[in-house]
C-alpha positions as CSV (number, residue, x, y, z in Angstrom):
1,X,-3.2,-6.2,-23.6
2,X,-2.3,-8.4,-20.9
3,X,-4.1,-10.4,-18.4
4,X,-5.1,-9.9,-14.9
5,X,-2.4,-11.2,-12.6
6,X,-3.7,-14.8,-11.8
7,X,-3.9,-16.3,-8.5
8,X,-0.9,-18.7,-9.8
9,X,1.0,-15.9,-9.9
10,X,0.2,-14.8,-6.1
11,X,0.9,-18.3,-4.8
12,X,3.9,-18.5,-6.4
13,X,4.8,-14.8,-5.4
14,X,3.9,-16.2,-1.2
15,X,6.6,-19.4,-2.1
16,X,9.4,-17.1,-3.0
17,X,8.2,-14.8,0.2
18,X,8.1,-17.8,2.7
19,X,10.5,-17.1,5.5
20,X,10.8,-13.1,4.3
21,X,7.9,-12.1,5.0
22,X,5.8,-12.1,8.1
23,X,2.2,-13.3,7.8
24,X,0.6,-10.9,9.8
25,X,-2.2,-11.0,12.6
26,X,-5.7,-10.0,12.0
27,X,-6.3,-7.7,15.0
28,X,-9.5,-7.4,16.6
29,X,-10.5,-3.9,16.8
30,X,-12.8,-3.8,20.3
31,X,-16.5,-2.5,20.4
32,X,-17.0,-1.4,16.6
33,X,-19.9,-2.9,15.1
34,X,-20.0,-5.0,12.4
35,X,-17.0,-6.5,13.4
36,X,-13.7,-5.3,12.5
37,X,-10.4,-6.5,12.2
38,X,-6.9,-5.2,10.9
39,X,-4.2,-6.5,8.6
40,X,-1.6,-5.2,10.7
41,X,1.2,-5.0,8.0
42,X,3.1,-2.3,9.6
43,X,4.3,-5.4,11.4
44,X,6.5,-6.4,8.6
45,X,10.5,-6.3,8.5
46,X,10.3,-3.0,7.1
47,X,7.1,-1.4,8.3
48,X,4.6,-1.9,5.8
49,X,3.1,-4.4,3.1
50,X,5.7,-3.1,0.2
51,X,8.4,-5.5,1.2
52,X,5.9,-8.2,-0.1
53,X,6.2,-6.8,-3.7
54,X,9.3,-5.7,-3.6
55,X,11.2,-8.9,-2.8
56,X,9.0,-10.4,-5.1
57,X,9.6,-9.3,-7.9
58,X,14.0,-8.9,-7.4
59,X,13.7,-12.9,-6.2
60,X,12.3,-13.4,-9.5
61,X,15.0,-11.2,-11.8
62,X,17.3,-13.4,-13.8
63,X,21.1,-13.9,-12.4
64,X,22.1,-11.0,-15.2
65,X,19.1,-8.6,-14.3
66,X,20.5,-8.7,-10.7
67,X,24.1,-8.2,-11.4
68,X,23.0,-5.4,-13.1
69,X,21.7,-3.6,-10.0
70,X,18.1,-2.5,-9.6
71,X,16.4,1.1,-9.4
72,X,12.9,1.8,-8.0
73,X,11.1,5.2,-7.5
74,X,8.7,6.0,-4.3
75,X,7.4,7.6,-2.1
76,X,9.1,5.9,1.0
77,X,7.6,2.8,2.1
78,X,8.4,0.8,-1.5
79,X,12.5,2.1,-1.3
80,X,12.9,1.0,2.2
81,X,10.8,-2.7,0.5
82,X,13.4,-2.4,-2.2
83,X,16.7,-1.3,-0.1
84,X,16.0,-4.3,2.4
85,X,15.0,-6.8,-0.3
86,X,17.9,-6.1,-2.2
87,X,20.2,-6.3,0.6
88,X,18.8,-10.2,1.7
89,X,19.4,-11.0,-2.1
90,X,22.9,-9.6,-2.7
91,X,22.0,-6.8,-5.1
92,X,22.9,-3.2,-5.3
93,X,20.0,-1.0,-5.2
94,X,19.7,2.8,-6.0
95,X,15.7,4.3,-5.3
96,X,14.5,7.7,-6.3
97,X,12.8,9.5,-3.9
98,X,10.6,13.0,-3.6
99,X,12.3,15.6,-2.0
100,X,9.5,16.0,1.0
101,X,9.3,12.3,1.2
102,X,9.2,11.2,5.0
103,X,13.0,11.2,6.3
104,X,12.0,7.7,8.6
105,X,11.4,6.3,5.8
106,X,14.8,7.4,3.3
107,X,16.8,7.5,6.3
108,X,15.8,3.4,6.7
109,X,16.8,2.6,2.8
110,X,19.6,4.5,3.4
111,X,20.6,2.3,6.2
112,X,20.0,-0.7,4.3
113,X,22.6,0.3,1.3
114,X,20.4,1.6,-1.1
115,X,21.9,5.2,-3.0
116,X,19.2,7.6,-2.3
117,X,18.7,10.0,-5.4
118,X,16.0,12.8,-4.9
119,X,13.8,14.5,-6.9
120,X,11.0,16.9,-7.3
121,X,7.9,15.9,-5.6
122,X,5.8,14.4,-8.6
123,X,5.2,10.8,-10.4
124,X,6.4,12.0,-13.7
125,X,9.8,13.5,-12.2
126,X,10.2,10.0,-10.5
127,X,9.4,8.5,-13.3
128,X,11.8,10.3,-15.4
129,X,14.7,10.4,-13.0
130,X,14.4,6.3,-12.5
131,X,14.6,6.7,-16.6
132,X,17.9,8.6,-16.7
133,X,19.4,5.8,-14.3
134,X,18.1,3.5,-16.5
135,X,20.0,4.7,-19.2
136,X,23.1,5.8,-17.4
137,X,23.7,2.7,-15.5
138,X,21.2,-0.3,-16.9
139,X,19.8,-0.5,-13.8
140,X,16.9,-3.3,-13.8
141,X,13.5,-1.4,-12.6
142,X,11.6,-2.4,-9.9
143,X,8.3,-0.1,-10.2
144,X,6.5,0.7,-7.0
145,X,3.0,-0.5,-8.4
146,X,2.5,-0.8,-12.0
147,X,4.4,-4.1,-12.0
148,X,3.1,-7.9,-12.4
149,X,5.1,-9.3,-10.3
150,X,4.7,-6.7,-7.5
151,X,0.8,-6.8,-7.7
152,X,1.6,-10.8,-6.7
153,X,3.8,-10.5,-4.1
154,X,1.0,-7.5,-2.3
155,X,-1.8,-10.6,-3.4
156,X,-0.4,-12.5,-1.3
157,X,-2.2,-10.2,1.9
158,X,-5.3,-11.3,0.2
159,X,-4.6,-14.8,0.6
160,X,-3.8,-15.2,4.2
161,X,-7.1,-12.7,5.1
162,X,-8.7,-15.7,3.1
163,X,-7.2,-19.0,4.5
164,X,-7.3,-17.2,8.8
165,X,-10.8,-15.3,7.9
166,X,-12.5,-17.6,6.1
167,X,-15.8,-16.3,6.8
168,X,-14.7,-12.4,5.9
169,X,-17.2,-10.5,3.5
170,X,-15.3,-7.3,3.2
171,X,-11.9,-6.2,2.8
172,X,-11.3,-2.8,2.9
173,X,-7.9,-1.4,1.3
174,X,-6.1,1.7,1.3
175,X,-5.3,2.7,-2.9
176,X,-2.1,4.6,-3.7
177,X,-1.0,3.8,-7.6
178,X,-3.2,0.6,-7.2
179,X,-0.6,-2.5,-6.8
180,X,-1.6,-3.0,-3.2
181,X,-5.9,-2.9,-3.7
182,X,-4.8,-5.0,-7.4
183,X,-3.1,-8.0,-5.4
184,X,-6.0,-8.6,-2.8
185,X,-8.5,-8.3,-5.3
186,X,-7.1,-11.0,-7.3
187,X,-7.1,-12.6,-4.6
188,X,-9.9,-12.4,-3.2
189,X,-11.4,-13.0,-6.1
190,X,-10.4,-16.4,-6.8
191,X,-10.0,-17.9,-3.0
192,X,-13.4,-15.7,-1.1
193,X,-15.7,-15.1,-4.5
194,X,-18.6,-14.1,-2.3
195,X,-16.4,-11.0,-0.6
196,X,-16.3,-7.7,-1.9
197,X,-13.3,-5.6,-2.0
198,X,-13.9,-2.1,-1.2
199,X,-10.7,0.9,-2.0
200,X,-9.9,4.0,0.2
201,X,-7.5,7.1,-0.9
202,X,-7.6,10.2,1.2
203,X,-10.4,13.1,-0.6
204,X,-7.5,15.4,-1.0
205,X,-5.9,12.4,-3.2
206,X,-8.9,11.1,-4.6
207,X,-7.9,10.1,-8.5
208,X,-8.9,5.9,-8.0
209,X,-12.1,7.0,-6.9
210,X,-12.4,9.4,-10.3
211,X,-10.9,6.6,-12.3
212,X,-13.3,3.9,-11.1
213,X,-16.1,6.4,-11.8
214,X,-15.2,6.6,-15.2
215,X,-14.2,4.0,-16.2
216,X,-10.5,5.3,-16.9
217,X,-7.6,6.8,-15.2
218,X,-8.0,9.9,-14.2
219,X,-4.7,11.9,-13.3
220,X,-4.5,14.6,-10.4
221,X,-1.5,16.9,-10.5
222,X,0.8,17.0,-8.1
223,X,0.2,19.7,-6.3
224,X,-3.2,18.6,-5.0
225,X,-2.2,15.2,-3.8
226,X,0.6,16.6,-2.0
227,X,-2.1,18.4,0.2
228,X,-3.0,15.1,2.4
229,X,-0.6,14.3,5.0
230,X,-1.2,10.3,3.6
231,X,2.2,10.9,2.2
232,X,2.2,6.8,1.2
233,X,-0.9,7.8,-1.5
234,X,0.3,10.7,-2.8
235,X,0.1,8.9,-6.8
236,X,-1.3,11.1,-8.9
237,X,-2.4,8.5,-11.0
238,X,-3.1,4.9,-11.0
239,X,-1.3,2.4,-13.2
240,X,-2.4,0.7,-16.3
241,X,-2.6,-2.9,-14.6
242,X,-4.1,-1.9,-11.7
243,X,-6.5,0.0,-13.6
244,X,-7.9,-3.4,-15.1
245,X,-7.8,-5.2,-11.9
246,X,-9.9,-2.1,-10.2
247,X,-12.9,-2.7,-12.8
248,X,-12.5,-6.4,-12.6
249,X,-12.7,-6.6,-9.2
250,X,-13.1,-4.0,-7.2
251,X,-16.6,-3.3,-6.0
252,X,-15.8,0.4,-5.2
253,X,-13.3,3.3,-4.0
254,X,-14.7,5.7,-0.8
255,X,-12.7,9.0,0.5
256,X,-11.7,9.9,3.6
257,X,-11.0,13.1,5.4
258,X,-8.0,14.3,7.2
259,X,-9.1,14.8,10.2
260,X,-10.9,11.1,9.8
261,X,-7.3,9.9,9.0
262,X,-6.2,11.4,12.2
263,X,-8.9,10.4,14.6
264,X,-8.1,6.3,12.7
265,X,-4.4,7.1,13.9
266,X,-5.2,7.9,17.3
267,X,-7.5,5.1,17.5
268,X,-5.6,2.4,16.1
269,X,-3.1,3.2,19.2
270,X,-5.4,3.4,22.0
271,X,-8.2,0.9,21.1
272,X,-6.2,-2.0,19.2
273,X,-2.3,-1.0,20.3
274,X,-1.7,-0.5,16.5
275,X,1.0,2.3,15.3
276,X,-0.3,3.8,11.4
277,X,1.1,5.9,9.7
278,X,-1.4,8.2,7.7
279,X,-1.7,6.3,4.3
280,X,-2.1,3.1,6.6
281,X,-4.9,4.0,8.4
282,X,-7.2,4.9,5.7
283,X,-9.0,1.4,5.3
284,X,-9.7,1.9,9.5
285,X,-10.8,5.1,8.7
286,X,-13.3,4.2,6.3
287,X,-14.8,1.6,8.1
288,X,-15.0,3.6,11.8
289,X,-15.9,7.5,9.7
290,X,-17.9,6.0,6.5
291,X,-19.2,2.8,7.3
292,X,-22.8,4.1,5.6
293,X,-20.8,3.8,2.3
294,X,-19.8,0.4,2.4
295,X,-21.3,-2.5,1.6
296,X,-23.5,-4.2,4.4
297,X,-21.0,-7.0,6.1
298,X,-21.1,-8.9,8.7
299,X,-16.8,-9.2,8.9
300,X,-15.1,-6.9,7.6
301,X,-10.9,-6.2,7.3
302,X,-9.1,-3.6,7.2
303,X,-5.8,-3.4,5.8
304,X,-3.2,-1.2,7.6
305,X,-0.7,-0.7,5.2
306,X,1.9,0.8,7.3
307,X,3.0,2.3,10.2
308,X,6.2,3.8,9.7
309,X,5.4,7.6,10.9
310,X,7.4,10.4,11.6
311,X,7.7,10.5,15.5
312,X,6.9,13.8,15.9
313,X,3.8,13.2,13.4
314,X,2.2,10.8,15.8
315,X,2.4,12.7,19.1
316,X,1.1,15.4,17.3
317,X,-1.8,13.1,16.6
318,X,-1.5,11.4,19.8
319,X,-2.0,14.6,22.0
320,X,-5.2,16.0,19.6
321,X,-8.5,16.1,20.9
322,X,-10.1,13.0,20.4
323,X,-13.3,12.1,17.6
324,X,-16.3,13.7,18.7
325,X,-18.8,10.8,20.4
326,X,-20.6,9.1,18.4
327,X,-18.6,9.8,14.7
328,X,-17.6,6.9,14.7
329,X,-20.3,3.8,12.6
């Protein structure tokens, strides 16, 4: 079996991503105690941290693999990565994509050049439709998680919370198939030993917390994680290498409500000027809604993943009643 991705790997992963990539702000998040600040990747080019994977692992394919086209499945935020990655590096790029998946999200791969195929709204048909292309066309994969060179380019967040928060003890990251929480952990691991890494999926998506539990992945089906409106963590399953790295590394996985991914939403506009979309503002959510299940800190991050959210989404969330005083730790 092989190895944990190495922190080698993520440094060379942030060479090939210098100049692509922004190296986002940590945001303070005003009167939360312990202290709290946010990752702000939905700052990047294309909204979230995905482009860091995606561009990644194409810059590393071989001349032939890229002639050859590349094909990636998702659930939004990893084709728009892949479209707009693809598109700085010359290569055609066809991505796969549920048939409820968010339309700001397709309609912005779609702008980039990337063929948009749909599908039904599970892993396995995503999985099996990316296969067919596969075969059809010898398309060169670019998987949305499950991937080592993917899990190193998303390391690479975990490095710069390191080097501009030297003193952080916690980092707190949303889980969806696992590449994203994989990456920082390495990380983490190797540059801030003494922090803990601490995961966050959405109750109604809850299979990392399951798997972590057991001590293997545990699948949902599809049409339980298709009940939280964190439509960026809708995996039904984790993936083999992120599975590893989550035992190795990861100290624990919390859940979150929807209404506490709401109330994170709404905060992250008005108290630190943040746009999230649901999947992004788990990690926030966590830390305002379930700080009693996290490890004691005296800094902690928060990653916000991304923020690219349906407009009519966010005034919905916008115009809600506000947290009840007090909910927040």
């Amino acid at each position: 079996m092989p190895g944990l991705v190495s922190i080698d790997e993520i440094r060379a992963a942030a060479k090939r991503l210098d100049g692509v990539t922004l190296r986002t702000p940590l945001v303070p998040f005003a009167r939360v105690e312990p202290r709290l600040l946010v990752k702000a990747e939905s700052l990047q080019p294309t909204g979230a941290f995905k482009l860091r994977g995606a561009y990644s692992a194409i810059s590393a394919l071989s001349a032939e693999q890229r002639q050859r086209g590349v094909v990636a499945h998702s659930s939004g935020n990893h084709a728009l990565a892949v479209a707009y990655a693809a598109a700085l590096l010359g290569v055609t790029a066809t991505v796969v994509v549920p048939a409820n998946a968010s339309q700001v999200k397709v309609a912005a791969a779609g702008a980039f050049g990337a063929r948009i195929v749909t599908c039904e709204p599970s892993l396995t048909a995503r999985a099996a439709m990316t296969d067919q292309l596969i075969a059809e066309h010898g398309y060169t994969p670019i998987p949305p998680f499950d991937h080592r060179d993917v899990i190193a380019g998303q390391g690479t967040i975990g490095l710069e919370i390191a080097a501009d928060c030297p003193e952080v003890d916690l980092v707190v990251c949303p889980v969806g198939g696992g590449g994203l929480i994989s990456g920082v952990a390495a990380a983490i691991a190797a540059a801030k030993p003494g922090a803990k890494v601490v995961g966050v999926e959405p109750a109604l998506a809850a299979d990392a917390a399951d798997s972590l539990r057991l001590g293997r992945r545990v699948a949902w089906s599809s049409a339980d994680t298709q009940r939280t409106i964190a439509d960026a963590l809708r995996a039904e399953q984790i993936g083999v290498l992120p599975m590893q790295h989550m035992i190795s590394q990861v100290h624990d996985i919390v859940t979150v409500t929807e209404d506490e991914i709401r109330a994170a939403m709404r905060l992250l506009a008005t108290g630190a000027r943040l746009v999230a979309e649901p999947g992004g503002a788990v990690a926030v959510a966590a830390c305002l809604f379930r700080a009693s299940e996290l490890p004691a800190a005296q800094l902690r991050v928060a990653i916000l993943s991304g923020g690219n959210v349906d407009p009519a989404l966010l005034a919905s969330v916008l115009n809600s009643a506000p947290a009840a005083a007090g909910a927040a730790q």
